[in-house]
C-alpha atoms as a printed R data frame, in Angstrom:
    type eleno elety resid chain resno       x       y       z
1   ATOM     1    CA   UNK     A     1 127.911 218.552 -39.214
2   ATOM     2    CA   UNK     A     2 128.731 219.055 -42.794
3   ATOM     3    CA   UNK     A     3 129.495 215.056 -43.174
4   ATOM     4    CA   UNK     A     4 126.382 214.229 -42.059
5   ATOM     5    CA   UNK     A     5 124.931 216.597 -44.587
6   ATOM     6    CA   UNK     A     6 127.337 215.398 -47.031
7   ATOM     7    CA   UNK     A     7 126.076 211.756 -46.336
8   ATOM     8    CA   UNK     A     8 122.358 212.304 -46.256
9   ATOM     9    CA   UNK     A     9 122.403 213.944 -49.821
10  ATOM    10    CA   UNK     A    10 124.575 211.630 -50.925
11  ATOM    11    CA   UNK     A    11 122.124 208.545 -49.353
12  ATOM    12    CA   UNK     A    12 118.922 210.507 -49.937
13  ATOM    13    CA   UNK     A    13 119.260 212.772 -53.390
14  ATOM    14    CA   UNK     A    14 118.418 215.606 -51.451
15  ATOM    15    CA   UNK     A    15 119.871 218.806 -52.349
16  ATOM    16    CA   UNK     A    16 122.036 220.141 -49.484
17  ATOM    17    CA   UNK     A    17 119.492 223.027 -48.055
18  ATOM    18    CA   UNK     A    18 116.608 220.250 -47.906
19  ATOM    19    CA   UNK     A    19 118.897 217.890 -45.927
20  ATOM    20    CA   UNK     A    20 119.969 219.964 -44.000
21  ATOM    21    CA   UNK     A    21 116.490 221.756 -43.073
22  ATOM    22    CA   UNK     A    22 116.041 217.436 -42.210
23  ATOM    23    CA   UNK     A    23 118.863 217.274 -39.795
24  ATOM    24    CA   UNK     A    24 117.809 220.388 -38.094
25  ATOM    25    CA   UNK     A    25 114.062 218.886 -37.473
26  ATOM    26    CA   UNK     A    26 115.461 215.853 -36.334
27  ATOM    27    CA   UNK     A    27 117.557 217.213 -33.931
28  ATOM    28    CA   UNK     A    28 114.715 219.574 -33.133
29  ATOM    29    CA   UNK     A    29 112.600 217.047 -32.213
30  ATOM    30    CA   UNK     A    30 115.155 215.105 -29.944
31  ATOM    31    CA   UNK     A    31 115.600 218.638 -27.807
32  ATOM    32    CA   UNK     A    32 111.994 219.133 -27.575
33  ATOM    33    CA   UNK     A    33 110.712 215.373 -26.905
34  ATOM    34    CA   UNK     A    34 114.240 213.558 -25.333
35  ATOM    35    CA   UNK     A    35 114.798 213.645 -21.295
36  ATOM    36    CA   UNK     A    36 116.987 217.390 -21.085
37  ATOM    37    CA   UNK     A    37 119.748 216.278 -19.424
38  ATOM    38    CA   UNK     A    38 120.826 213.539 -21.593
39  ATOM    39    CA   UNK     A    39 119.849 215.769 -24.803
40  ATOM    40    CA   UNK     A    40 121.877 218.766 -23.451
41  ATOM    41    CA   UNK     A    41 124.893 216.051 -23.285
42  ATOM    42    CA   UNK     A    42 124.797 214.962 -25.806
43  ATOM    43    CA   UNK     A    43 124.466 217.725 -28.138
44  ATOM    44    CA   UNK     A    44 127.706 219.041 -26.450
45  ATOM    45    CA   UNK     A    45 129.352 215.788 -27.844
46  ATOM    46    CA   UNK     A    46 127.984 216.234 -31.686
47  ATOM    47    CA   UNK     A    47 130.056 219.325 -33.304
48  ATOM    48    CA   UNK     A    48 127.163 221.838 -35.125
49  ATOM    49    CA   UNK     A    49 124.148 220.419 -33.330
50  ATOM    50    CA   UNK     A    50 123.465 223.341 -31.056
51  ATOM    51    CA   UNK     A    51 124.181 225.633 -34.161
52  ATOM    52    CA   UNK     A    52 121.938 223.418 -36.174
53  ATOM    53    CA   UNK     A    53 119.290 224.079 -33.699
54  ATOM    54    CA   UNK     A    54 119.086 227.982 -34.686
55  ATOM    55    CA   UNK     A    55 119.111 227.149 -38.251
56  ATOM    56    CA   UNK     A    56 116.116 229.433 -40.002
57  ATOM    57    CA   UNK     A    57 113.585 228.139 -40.418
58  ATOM    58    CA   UNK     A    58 113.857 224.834 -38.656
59  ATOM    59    CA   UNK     A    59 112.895 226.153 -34.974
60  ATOM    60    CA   UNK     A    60 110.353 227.893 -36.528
61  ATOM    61    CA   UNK     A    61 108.665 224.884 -39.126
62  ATOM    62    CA   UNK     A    62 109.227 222.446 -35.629
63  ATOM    63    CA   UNK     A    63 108.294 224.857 -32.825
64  ATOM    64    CA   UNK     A    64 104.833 225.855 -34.031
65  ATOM    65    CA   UNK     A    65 104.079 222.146 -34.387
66  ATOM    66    CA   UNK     A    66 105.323 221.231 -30.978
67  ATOM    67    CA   UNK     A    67 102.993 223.757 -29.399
68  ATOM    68    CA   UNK     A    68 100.253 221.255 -30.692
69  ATOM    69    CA   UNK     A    69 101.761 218.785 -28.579
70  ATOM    70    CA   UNK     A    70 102.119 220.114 -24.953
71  ATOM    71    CA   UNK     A    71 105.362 221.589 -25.659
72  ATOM    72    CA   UNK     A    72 106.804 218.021 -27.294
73  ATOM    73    CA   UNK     A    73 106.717 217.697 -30.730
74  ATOM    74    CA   UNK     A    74 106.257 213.664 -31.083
75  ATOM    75    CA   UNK     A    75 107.138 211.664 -33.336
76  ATOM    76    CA   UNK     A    76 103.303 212.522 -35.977
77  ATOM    77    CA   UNK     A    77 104.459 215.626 -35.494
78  ATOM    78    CA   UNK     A    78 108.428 215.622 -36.612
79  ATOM    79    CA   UNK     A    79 107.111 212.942 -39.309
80  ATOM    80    CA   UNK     A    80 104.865 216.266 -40.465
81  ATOM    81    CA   UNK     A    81 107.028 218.762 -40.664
82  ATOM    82    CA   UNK     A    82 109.418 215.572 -42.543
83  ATOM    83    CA   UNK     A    83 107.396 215.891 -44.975
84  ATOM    84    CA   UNK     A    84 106.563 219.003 -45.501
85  ATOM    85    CA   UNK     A    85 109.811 219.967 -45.805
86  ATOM    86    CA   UNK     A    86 109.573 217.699 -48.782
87  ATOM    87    CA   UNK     A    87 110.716 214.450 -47.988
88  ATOM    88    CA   UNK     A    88 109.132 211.381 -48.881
89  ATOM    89    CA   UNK     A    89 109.216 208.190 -45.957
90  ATOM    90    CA   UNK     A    90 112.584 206.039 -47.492
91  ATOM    91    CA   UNK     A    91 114.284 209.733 -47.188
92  ATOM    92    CA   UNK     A    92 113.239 210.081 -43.611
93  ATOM    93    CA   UNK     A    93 113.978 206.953 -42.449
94  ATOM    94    CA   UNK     A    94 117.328 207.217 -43.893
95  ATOM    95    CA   UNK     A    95 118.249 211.063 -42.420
96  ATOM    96    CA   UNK     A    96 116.642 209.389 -39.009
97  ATOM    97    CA   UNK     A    97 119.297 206.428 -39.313
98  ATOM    98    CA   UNK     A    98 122.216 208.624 -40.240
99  ATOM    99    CA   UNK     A    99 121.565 211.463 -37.862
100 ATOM   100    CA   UNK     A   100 121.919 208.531 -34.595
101 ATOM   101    CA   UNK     A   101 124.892 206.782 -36.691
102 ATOM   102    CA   UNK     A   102 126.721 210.235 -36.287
103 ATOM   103    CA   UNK     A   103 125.057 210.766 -32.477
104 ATOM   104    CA   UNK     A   104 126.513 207.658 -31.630
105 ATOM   105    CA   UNK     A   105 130.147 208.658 -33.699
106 ATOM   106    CA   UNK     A   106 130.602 211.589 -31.669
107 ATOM   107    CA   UNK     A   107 128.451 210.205 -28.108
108 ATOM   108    CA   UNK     A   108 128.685 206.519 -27.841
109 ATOM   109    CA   UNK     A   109 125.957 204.189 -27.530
110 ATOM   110    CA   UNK     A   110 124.859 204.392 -24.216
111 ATOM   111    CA   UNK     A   111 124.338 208.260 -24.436
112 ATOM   112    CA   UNK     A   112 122.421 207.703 -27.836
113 ATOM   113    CA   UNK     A   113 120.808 204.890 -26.575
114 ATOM   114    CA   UNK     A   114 119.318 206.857 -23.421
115 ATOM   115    CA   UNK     A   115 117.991 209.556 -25.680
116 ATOM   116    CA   UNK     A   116 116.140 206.961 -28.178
117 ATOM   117    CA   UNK     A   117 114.368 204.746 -24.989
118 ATOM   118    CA   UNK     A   118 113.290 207.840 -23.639
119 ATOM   119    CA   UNK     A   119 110.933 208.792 -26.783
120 ATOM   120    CA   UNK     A   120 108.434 206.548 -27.696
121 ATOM   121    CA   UNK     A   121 108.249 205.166 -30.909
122 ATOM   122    CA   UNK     A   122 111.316 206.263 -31.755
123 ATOM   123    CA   UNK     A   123 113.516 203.098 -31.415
124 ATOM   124    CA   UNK     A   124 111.044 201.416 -34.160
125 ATOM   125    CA   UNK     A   125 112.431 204.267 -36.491
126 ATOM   126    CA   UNK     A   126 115.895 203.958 -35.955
């Protein structure tokens, strides 16, 4: 997990607590919004990504927003707390991009792949 950290600050100028705060809202919002089974798959594949999930602060920024949403967070949503978290929309599309370039290191495409069709929107992101 630290690479992709490591590559997100490097791509992004964040500092390292901001991009990572990112990676766990991102990966937030796949748990809450992608189809379970795949999700729980494939965060067994990704080292860190379960960990990543308990990271203060980022259950707690994502989770109240996702009770807006039925539960899901959606894609408004995970954009929000994007930005809140202080990131402006070139930053977000890039921790979006790197955070599926290291799914699919660690999960292959077709694992990825099943996670991204099953949220909408989310393939016009990534």
């Amino acid at each position: 997990m630290q690479l992709l950290i490591d590559k997100i600050t490097a791509k992004t100028g964040l500092d390292e607590e901001h991009a990572r705060k990112a990676v766990a809202i991102m990966l937030s919002f796949l748990h809450h919004d992608g189809p379970h089974d795949d999700v729980t798959k494939l965060f067994a594949k990704i080292p860190g990504a379960n960990a990543m999930l308990q990271h203060a602060g980022a259950t707690d920024d994502v989770g109240g927003l996702g009770a807006l949403f039925g539960g899901g967070l959606g894609a408004m949503a995970a954009f929000n707390a994007l930005t809140t978290a202080g990131l402006d929309m070139g930053q977000i599309q890039i921790v979006a991009k790197e955070v599926v370039a290291f799914a699919r290191e660690n999960a292959g495409d077709e694992l990825v792949d099943n996670v991204i069709d099953a949220i909408p929107g989310l393939s016009q992101i990534v």
